[in-house]
N, C-alpha and C positions, 0 to 999 in steps of 0.2 A: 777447938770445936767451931764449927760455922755451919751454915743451911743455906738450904739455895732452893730455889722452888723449878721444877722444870715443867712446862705447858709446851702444847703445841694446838697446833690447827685450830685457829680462832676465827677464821672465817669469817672477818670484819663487815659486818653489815649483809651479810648474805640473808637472802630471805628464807623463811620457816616456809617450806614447801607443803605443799597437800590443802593449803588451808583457804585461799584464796578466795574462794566462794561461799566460806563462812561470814554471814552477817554478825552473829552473835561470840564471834571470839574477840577477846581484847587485843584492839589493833596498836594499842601505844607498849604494852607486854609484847606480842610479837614483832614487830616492829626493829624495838629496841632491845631485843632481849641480846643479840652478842654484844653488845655494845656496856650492858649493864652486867654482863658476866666477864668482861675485862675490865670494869669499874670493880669488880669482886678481886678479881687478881692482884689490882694492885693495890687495894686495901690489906689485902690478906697481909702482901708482901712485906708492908709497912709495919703492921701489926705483931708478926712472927722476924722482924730486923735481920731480914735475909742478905746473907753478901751479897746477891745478882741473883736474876733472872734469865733462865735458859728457855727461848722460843724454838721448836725444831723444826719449824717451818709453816707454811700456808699461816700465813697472818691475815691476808686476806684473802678473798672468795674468789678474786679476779682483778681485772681491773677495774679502777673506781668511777661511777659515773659520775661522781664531780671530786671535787677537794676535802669537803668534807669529812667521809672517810679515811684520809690522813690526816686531817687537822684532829681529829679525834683521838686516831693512834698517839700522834705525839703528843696529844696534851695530857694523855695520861702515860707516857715514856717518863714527860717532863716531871712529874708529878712523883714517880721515882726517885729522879736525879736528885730532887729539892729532897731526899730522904739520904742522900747519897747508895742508894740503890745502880745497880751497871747492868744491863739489858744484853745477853749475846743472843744474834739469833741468824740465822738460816735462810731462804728463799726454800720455799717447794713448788712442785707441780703447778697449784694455783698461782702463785704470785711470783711466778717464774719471770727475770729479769725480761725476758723475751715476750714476753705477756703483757708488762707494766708500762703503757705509754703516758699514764702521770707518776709525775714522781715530785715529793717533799726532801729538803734536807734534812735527818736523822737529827734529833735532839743529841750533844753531845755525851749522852751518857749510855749513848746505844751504839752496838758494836755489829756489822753486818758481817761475815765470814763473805770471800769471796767466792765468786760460781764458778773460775776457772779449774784453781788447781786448790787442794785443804789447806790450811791455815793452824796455826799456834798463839793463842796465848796467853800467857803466863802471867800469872797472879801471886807474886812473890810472897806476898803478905799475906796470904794463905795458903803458899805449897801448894796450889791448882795450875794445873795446864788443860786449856777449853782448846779443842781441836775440833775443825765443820768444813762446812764446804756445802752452798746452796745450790739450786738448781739454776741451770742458765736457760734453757728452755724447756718446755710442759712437760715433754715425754725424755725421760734420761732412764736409760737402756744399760747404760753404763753400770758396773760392778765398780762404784767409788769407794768402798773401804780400803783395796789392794793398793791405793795411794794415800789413805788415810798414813801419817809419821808414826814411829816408833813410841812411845809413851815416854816422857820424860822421867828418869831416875829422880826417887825422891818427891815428887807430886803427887796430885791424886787427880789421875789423869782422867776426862770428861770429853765421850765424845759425843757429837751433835752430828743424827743422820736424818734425814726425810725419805725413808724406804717403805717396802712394803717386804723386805726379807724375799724370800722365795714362791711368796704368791702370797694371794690372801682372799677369800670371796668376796666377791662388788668390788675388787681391787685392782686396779690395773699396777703390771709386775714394775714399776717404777726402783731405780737403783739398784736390781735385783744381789741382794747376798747369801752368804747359808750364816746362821747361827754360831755355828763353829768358827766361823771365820771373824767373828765380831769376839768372843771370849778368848780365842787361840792371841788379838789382838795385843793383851797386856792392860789393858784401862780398866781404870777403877769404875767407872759408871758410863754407860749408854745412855743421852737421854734421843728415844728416837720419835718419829712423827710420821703423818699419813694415816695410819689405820685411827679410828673411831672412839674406837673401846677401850677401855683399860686392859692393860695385859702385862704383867710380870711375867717375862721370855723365862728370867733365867738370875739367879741371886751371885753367884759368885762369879764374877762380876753382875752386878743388877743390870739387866737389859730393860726397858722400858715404855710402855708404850702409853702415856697418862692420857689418853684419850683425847676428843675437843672436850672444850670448855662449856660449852652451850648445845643439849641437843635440838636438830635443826627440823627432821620428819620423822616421823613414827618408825623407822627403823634404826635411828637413835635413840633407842628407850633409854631411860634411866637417869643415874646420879652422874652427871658429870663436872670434871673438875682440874685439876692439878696434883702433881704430885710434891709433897714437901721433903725436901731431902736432910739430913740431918748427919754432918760427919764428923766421927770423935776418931781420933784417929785412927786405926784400921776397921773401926764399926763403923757399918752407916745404914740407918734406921730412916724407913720410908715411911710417909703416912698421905692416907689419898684426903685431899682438901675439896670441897666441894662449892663449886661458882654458879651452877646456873641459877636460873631464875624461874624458869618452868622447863616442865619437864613432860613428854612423850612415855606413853607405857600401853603395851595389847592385855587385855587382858581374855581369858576363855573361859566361857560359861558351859561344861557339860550336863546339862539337860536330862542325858540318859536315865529313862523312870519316871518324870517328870509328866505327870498328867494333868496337872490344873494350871491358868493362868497367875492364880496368887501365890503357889511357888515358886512358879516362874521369876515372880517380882521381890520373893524375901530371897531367894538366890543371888539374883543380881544385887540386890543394895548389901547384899552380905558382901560379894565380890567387890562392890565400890567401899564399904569400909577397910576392907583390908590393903587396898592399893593406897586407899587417902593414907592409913596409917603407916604404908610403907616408905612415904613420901613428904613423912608429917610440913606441915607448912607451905609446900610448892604446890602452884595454879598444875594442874594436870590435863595433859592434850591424850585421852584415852580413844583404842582404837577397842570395840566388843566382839569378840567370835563368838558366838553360839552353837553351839557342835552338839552332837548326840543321838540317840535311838527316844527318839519323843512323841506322844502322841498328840503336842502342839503345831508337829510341822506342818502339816495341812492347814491349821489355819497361818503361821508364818507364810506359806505360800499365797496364799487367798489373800491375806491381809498385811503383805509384807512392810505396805509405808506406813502404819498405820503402828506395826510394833515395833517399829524404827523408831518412831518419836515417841511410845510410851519408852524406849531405852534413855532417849534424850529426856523425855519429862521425869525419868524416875532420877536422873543426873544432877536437876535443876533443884529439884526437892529438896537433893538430900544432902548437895553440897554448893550451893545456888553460884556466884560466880568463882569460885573456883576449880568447877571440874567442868571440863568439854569433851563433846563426840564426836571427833573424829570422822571415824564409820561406824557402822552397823554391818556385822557379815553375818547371812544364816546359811550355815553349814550343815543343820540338822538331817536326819533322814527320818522318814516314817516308823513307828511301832506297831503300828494297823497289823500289815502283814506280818510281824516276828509274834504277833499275838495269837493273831490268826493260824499260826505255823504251830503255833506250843497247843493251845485247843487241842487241834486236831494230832499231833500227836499224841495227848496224853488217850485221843480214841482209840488208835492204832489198835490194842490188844481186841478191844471190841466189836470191830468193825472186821476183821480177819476171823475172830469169832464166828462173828455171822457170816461169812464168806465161806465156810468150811462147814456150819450146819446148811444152806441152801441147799449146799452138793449132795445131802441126803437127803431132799424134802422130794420124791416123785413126782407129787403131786404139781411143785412149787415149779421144776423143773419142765414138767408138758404144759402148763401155761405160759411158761417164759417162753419156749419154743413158738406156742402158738400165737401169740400178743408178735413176737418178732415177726413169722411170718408175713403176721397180718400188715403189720408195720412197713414193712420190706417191698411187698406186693405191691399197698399203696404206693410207694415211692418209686416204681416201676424198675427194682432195683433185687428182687430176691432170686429171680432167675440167673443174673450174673452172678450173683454170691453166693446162689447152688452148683452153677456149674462147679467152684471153687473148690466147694468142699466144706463152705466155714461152717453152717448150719443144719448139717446133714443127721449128724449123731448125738448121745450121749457122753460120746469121747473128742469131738468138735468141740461141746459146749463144756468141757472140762475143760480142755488148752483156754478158751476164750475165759473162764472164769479165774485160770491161774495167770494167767498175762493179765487180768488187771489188778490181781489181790497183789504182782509184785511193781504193777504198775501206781497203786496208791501208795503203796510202804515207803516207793522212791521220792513220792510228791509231799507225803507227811513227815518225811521225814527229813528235808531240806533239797531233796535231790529235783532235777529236772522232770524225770520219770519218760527220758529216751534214750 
């Protein structure tokens, strides 16, 4: 039996985007947060006495603007090695040879797989053959598994890709493969790189995507981490390990019903308890939607900075420096008119009621006629609308009374009423 842990996309030093213009977020937390969640990996590693670590690529975000960020990498490579820990890993997209114009000599106990053509090797002392091949330049268009080798007989074959499979959203088609083409392979385990998120493709063989290690923007929500791999002989038992340091989450506030401000606010900190408890212990970078049928939105509109920061001040309250806002979105729409709409429907019957006894009021009927007249005259306009015909009769004033009794029904009842 042995473990291996597989990680990808660590994005060394890259910065936590969206935040920049936050005075109030902790800048030595974001700052240093991939940095302290490849300090998490290789604690883990030491911890759980893994034979090696598998990188599937993008170690770093680009190239480095000084040395530091390599002197970093390797010191905690090295840090491995003094564990007798072995390091294999990949070039992707980001740190694509053709990308890196500094470069560090690799702590001996780290193994780079070459960009041109896949690679083999074998670990006799545990029956593994590690099979890769990193990117030579950013964009590889190339189908590289069709040259990935045969699986060695007798091993428990591992191969290492930085793809994106056959697309992916926000994903440019990078290595493009099918599925089928990776399992039809013969290898015991995929560990692959480039997409974000955690994703178990496919079990028999495990296809793998353990996501990065550190999310970076608000559309890296969540727990991210590593995967710990665990193999007894024909078993192998995955468990997802978790390294960041802080963490991104949206959350949505539906409003819909919602007519006082003070629900408003035991809503929300009801929604910040249950995220903090989702996340128990991790600093939280929260983004808030506000959505619904409310009859708050009119003041959200009138007053939008204003309940922006009671969001942030109900934030501070209630979990002071550990939770942040992000943004503020009001997505709300008005209830005024859906209120306004049910009222007067629930008149409908009464209102057509009375529409239908007028028609037999005589009385009711030669003053309506004569009030119009008079109406019509004034506005130098009853002569054109006699020639017409509209106001002539009894049965004139009958169409005019049924075009609008079906002219209200349509308005009360949701419709246009044309």
């Amino acid at each position: 039996m042995f473990t291996f842990i597989h990680c990808a996309d660590l994005h060394l030093d890259s910065p936590l985007r969206g935040l920049s213009a936050r005075d109030d977020l902790p800048e030595a937390d974001i700052r240093l947060a991939t940095r302290r969640a490849l300090q998490n990996l290789v604690d883990l590693s030491i911890a759980e006495h893994v034979a090696f670590v598998v990188i599937a690529g993008d170690v770093y975000d680009g190239d480095w603007e000084d040395y530091e960020t390599g002197l970093y990498f390797n010191r905690c490579m090295a840090q491995l090695g003094e564990h007798g820990i072995t390091v294999y890993l990949i070039r992707g997209n980001h740190d694509a040879a053709s990308h890196m114009t500094h470069q560090l000599n690799l702590p001996k106990n780290v193994y780079r797989f070459s960009e041109t053509s896949p690679e083999t090797i074998l670990l006799n002392d545990l029956g593994v053959a590690i099979h890769g091949q990193g990117f030579a330049t950013r964009e590889v268009f190339s189908d590289l598994v069709t040259e990935y080798p045969s699986p060695v007989l007798g091993y428990f074959n591992i191969g290492i890709l930085h793809t994106s499979l056959q697309g992916q959203p926000g994903h440019e088609p990078y290595a493009p493969c099918r599925l089928e083409d990776l399992v039809q392979k013969g290898y015991d385990y995929w560990a692959l790189g480039h997409i974000h998120k955690r994703q178990i493709l496919y079990e028999n063989p495990f296809i793998v995507y353990p996501g990065n290690i550190q999310g970076r923007h608000i559309r890296e929500t969540g727990d991210k981490g590593c995967t710990l791999v665990t193999v007894d002989g024909s078993h192998v038992e995955l468990r997802h390990c978790s390294l960041d340091v802080l963490r991104f989450e949206v959350i949505t506030l539906d409003l819909s019903g919602i007519e006082s401000e003070e629900m408003f606010a035991l809503m929300l900190n009801q929604e910040f308890l249950q995220v903090i408890a989702r996340n128990a212990g991790y600093p939280l970078i929260l983004r808030v939607i506000i959505v619904g049928q409310t009859l708050l939105h009119e003041l959200f509109l009138r007053e939008r900075e204003r309940y922006q920061h009671e969001v942030l001040s109900a934030s501070y309250l209630l979990a002071g420096a550990r939770l942040w806002i992000e943004k503020v979105q009001f997505q709300t729409e008005s209830a005024i008119a859906l209120n306004v709409l049910k009222e007067a429907q629930d008149l409908l019957p009464t209102l057509t009621e009375a529409i239908s006894a007028a028609a037999q009021d005589e009385q009711l009927i030669q003053d309506f006629l004569s009030d119009m007249k008079k109406f019509l005259g004034r506005m130098g306009e009853y002569t054109k609308l006699s020639d017409h015909g509209l106001l002539d009769s009894h049965e004139d004033l009958q169409v005019l009374r049924e075009e609008t009794r079906q002219m209200l029904t349509a308005l009360l009842q949701g419709g246009s009423g044309e």
